[in-house]
PLY file of the C-alpha trace (Angstrom):
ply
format ascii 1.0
element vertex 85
property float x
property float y
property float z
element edge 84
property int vertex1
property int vertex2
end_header
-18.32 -5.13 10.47
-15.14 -4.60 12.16
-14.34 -2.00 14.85
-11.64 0.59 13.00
-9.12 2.12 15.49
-8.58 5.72 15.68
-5.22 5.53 13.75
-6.71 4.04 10.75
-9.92 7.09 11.31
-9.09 10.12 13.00
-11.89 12.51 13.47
-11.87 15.17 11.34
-10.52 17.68 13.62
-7.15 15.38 14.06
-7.13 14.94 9.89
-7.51 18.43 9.65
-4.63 19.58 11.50
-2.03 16.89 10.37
-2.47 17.46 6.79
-4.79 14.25 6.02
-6.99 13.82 3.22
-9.96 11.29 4.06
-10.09 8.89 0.87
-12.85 6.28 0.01
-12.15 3.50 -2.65
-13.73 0.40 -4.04
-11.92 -2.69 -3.86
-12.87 -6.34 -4.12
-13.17 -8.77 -1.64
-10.08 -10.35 -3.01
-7.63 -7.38 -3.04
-9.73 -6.30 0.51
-8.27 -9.70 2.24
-4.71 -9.11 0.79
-4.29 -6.03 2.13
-5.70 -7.15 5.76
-3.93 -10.50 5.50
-0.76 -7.97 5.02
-1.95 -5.49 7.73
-1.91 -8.50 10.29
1.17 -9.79 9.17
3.49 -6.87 9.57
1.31 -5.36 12.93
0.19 -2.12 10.83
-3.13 -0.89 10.29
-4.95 -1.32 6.90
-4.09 2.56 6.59
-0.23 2.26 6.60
-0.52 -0.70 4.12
-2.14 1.28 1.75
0.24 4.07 2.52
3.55 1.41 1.78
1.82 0.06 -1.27
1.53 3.22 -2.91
5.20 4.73 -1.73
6.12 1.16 -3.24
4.10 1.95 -6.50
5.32 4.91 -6.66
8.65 4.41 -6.59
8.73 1.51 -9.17
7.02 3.79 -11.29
9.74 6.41 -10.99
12.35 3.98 -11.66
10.99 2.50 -14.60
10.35 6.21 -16.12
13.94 6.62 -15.73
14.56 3.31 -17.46
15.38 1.15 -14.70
14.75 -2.24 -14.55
12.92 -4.21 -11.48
14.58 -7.59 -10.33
13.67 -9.99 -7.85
16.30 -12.78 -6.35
14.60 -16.09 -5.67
15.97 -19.68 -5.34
19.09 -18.18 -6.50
17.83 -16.95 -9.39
17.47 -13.26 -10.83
13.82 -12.39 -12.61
13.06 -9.29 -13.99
9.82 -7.86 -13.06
7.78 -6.59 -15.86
4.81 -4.04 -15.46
2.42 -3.45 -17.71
1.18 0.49 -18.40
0 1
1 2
2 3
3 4
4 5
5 6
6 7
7 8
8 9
9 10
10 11
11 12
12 13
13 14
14 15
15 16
16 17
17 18
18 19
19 20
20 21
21 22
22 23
23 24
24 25
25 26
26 27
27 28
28 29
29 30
30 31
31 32
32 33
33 34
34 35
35 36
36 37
37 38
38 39
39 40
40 41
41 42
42 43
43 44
44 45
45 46
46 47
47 48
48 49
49 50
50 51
51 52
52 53
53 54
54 55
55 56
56 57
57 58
58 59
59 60
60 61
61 62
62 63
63 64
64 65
65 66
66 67
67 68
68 69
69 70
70 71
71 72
72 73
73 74
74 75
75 76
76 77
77 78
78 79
79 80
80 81
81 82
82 83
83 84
């Protein structure tokens, strides 16, 4: 098993006194290599890749509440991104 670095588990004394909340979740292998394959791609640790995927979840899901739509240029192209609730 891979060594974790302090950022991505501070003690509990460190969580405690900047706010953190200690969270454990089950993910597949799959999803588990996405998110380190990201990690290692932009330098972060697993913990701020979570942290951008869900202020980017969250944020398309406050958009689309207010009726927004979600587009993506590629190739020159213009594709709306659909999500399913």
């Amino acid at each position: 098993m891979a060594e974790r670095s302090k950022v991505e588990q501070p003690d509990a004394a460190v969580a405690a006194s900047a706010g953190l909340v200690r969270l454990s979740v089950n993910i597949s292998p799959i999803v588990a290599d996405t998110l380190k394959s990201y990690a290692g791609r932009k330098g972060v640790s697993v913990t701020e890749a979570v942290r951008r995927a869900i202020s980017i979840l969250s944020y398309i899901d406050d958009a689309q509440a207010r009726g927004a739509s979600i587009n993506i240029e590629e190739a020159g192209k213009l594709k709306e991104i659909q999500f399913l609730c």
